[in-house]
C-alpha positions in Angstrom: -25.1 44.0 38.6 -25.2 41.7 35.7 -26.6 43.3 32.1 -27.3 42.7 28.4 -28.0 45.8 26.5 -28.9 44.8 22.6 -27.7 47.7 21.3 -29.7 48.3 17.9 -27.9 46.8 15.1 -30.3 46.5 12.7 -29.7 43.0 11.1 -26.9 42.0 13.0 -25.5 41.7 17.0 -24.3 44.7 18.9 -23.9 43.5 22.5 -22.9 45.5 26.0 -22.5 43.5 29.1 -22.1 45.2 31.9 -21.1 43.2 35.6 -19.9 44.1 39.0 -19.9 47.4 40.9 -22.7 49.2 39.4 -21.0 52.5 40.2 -17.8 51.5 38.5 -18.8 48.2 36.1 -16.4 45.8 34.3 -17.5 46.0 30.2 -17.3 43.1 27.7 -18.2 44.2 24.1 -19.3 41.2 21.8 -19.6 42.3 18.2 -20.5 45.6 16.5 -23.3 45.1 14.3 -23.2 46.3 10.7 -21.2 49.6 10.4 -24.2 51.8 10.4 -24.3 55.6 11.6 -27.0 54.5 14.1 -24.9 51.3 15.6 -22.0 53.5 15.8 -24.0 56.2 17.4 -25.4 54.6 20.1 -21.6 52.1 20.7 -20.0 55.4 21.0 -22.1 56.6 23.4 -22.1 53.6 25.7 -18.0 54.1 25.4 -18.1 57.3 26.3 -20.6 57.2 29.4 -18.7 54.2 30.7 -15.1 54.6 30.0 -14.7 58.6 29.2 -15.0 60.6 26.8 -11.6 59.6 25.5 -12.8 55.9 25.7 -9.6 55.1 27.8 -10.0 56.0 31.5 -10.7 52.3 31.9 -9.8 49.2 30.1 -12.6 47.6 29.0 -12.5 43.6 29.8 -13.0 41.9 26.5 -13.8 42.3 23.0 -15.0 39.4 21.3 -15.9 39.4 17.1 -17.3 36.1 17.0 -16.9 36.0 13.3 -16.1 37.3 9.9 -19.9 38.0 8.9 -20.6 41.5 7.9 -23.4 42.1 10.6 -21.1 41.3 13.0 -17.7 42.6 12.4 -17.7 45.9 10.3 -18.8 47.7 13.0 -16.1 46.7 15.0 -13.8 47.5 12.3 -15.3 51.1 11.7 -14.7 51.7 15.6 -11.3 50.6 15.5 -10.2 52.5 12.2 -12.3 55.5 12.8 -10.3 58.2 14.6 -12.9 61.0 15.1 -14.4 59.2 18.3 -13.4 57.7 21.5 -11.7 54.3 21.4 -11.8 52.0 24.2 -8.7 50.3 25.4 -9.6 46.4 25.4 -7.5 44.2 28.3 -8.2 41.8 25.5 -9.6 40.8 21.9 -11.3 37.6 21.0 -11.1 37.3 17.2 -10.0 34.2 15.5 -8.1 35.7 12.1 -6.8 33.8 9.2 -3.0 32.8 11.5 -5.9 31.1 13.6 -7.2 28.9 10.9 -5.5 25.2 10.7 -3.7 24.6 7.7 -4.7 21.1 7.3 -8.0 20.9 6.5 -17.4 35.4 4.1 -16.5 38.5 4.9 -12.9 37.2 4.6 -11.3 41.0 3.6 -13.1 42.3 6.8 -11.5 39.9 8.9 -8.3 40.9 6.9 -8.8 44.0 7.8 -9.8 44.1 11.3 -6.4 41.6 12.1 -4.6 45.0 10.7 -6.5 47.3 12.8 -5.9 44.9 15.8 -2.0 44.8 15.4 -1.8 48.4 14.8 -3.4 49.5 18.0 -1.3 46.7 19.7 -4.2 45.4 21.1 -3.8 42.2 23.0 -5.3 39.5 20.9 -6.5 36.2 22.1 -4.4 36.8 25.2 -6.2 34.6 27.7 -5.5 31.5 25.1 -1.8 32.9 24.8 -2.1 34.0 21.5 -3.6 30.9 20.2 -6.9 29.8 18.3 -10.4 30.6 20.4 -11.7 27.8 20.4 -12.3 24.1 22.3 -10.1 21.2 21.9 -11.2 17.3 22.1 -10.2 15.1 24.9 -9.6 17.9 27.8 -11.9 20.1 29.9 -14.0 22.8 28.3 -11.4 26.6 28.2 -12.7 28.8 31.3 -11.4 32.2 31.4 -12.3 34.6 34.2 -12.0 38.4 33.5 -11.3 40.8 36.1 -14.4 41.3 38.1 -15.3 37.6 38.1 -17.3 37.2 35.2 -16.4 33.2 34.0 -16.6 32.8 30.6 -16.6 28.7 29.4 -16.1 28.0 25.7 -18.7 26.0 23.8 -17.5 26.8 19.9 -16.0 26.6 17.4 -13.6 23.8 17.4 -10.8 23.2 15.4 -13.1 21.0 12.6 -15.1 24.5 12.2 -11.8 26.6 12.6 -10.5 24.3 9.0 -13.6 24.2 7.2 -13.3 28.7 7.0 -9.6 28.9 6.0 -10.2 27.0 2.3 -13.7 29.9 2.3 -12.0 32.5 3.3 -9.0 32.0 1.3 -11.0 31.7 -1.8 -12.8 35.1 -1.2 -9.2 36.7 -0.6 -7.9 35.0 -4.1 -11.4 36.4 -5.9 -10.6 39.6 -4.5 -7.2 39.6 -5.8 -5.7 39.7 -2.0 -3.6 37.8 -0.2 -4.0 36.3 3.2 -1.9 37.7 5.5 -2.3 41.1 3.6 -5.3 43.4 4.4 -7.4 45.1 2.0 -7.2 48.8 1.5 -11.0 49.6 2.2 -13.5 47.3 3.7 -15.6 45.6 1.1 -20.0 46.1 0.6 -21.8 43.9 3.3 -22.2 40.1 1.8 -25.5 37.9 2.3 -26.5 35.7 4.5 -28.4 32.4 5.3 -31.7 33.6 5.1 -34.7 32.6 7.8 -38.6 32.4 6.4 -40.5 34.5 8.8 -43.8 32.7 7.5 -46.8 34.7 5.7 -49.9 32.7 7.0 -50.9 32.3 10.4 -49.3 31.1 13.1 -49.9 27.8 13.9 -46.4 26.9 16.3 -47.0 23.2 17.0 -47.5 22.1 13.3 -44.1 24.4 12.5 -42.3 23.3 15.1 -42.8 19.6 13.5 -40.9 20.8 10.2 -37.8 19.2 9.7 -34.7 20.9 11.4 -32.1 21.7 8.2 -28.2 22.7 9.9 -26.7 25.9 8.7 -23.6 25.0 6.4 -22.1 28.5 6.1 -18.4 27.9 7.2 -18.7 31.2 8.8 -21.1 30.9 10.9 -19.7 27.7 12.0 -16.5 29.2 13.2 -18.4 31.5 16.1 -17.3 32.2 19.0 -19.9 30.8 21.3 -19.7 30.7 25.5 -21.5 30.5 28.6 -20.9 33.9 30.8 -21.5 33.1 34.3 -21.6 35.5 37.3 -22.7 36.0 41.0 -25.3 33.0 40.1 -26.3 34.1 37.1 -25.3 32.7 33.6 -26.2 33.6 30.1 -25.7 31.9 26.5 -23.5 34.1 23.8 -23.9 31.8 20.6 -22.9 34.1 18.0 -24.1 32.7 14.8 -22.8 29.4 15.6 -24.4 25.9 14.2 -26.5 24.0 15.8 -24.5 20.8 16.1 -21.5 22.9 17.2 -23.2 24.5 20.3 -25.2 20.8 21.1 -21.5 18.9 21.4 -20.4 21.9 23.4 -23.2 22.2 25.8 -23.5 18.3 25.9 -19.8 18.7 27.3 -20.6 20.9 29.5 -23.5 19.3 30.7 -21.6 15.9 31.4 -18.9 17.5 33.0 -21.0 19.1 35.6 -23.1 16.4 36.2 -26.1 17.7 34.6 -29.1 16.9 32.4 -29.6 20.3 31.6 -27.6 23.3 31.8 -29.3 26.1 33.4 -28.9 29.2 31.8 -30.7 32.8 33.0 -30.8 34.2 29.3 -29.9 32.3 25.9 -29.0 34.7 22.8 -30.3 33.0 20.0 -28.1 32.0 17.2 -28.1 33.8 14.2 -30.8 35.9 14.9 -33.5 33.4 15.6 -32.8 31.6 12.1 -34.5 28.1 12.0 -30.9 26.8 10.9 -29.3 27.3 13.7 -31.8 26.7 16.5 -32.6 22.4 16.8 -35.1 20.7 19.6 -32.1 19.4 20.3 -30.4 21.9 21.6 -33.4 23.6 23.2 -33.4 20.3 25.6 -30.1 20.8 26.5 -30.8 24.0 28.3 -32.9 25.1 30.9 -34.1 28.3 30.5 -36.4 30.9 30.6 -35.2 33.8 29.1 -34.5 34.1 25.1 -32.7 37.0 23.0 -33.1 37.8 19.8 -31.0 40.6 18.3 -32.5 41.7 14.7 -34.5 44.1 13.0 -35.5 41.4 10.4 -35.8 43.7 7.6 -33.0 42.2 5.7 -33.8 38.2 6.5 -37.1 37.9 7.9 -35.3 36.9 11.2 -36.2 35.4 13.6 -37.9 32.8 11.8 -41.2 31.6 12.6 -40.0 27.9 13.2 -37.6 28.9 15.3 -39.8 30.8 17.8 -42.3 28.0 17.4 -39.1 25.2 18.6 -39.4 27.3 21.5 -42.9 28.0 22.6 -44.3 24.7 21.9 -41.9 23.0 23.6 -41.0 22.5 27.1 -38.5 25.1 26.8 -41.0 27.8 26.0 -43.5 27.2 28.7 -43.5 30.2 31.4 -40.0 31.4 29.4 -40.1 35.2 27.8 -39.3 36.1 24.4 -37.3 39.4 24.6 -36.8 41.6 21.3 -34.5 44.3 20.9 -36.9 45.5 18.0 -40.6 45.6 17.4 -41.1 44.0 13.7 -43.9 43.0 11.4 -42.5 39.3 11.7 -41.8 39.4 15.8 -45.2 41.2 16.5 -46.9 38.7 15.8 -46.4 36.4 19.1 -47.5 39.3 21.3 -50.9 38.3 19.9 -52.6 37.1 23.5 -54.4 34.1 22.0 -50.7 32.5 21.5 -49.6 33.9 24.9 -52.2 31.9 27.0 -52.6 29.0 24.9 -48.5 28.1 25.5 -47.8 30.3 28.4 -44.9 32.5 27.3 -44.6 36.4 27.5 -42.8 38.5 25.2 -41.4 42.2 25.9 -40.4 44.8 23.9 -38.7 48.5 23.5 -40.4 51.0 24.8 -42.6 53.0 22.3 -40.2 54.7 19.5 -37.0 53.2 21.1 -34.8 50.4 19.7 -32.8 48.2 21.2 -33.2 47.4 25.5 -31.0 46.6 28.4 -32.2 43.2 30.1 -30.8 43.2 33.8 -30.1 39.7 35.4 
């Protein structure tokens, strides 16, 4: 078995992967969504049908904050401070905190205060890069770690430019704050904003919106995501965090060239950032073949995913025959179920069931 559940998360990315024995399945956790009473609800429950009620009868593989935004990491930090629930045991965390920024070159006191949390569970942290920076390096083969159970994971982001560009940001939020680095804050701080997406108010024309001009998110947060390519029994998906578009495209065109490729197949691609028109490029649409696209969002907050983004898809190659899977039904994702848009570029969308959020896709 290899499966995605998009746990609901409201704005943000709550993520279950489940591969291997079906009757006894290895568990990677990436992100935990805003630190709502819903999130944590449902994250709970997934913990304590799959690892016991005291969340340690197994060791799940891999936890993996891809970065310091609010959506994604104060749920994580809520689960980890909390002590009224279970609590899984991680064989490993995947969080890059401020000892893994360079020196050289949002949601700072959250990542301040999950790096506490971390060390105080003695949770292994980065342990399959020996303690060092997540993250991939010029002039040497893309990182591959393999997790018990023999799901591959290759890294595609950040790398070490991104990894500089956040310490000055984060360091700055810290000083504002009146905290140091190094030093976490006593209580995690009110949810920041984010880059927002325009889900459109006319309608939907995709071609002429998939012409508009493709803009690069500059948040230095975002930039610094943990992105990879999980790959297992012949099946592959795209985890791309909130991660710029320019950042995944060197990454995958990396990957791509040292394959031997054109295109990197891929069974399922998570979009970035929620389906934001920033983060998602024609460019890096053609450097994937695929079929399959997440989107992880409720869009209440940002209008995500944007309009242009979905229209990059459906009008182009990579659209055609492909399925647009939501882990919510929305006023601004609703819309491409219309069946005028479905026949004319030959996608097909799916959906929760009726009065259900979030859904499992099985690969």
């Amino acid at each position: 078995m290899f499966t995605i559940e998009m746990l609901p998360a409201a704005h943000g990315d709550c993520l279950w992967i489940e591969y291997g024995d079906q009757r006894r399945p290895n568990v990677v956790l990436i992100d935990g969504g805003p630190s709502s009473n819903v999130t944590a609800q449902r994250l709970r429950g997934r913990i304590s049908e799959r690892l016991g009620p005291s969340g340690a009868a197994d060791c799940a593989e891999l936890l993996v904050v891809t970065h310091i935004d609010a959506d994604h990491i104060t749920g994580v930090l809520r689960l980890l401070t909390e002590r009224d629930g279970p609590t899984p045991a991680f064989a490993d965390v995947w969080f890059n905190g401020w000892d893994h920024l360079p020196a050289d070159l949002l949601g700072a006191k959250q990542g301040e205060a999950l790096s506490a949390a971390i060390l105080e569970r003695r949770l292994p942290w980065n342990a399959a890069l020996d303690g060092a920076a997540v993250m991939v390096a010029e002039g040497v083969p893309l990182p591959v770690v393999t997790l018990p159970g023999g799901l591959a994971l290759t890294l595609l982001s950040p790398t070490r430019t991104e990894l500089a560009e956040l310490r000055p940001v984060w360091e700055q939020e810290l000083r504002a704050a009146g905290l140091v680095p190094g030093q976490p804050p006593v209580l995690p701080p009110p949810e920041p904003g984010d880059v927002l997406g325009d889900g459109g108010d006319g309608p939907l024309d995709p071609d002429q919106l998939a012409e508009e001009p493709f803009e690069s998110d500059h948040s230095e947060a975002n930039g610094a995501s943990i992105a990879f390519l999980a790959e297992y029994d012949g099946r592959s998906v795209l985890f791309t965090g909130d991660a710029a578009a320019p950042v995944l495209e060197a990454g995958l065109r990396r990957l791509a060239d040292e394959r031997g490729l054109d295109r990197v197949p891929v069974d399922a691609f998570k979009l970035p950032h929620h389906g934001s028109r920033y983060n998602l490029s024609a460019g890096l649409l053609d450097l994937v073949d695929c079929a399959r696209f997440l989107v992880s969002t409720n869009g209440q907050r940002f209008h995500h995913p944007d309009a242009v983004a979905l229209s990059r898809i459906v009008a182009g190659d990579a659209g055609r025959g492909g399925e647009l899977v939501f882990n919510y039904r929305t006023q601004d994702n609703e819309l491409w179920e219309h069946r005028s848009l479905r026949r004319r570029y030959g996608y097909t969308t799916r959906y929760p069931s009726d009065g259900e959020d979030g859904l499992v896709v099985s690969l």
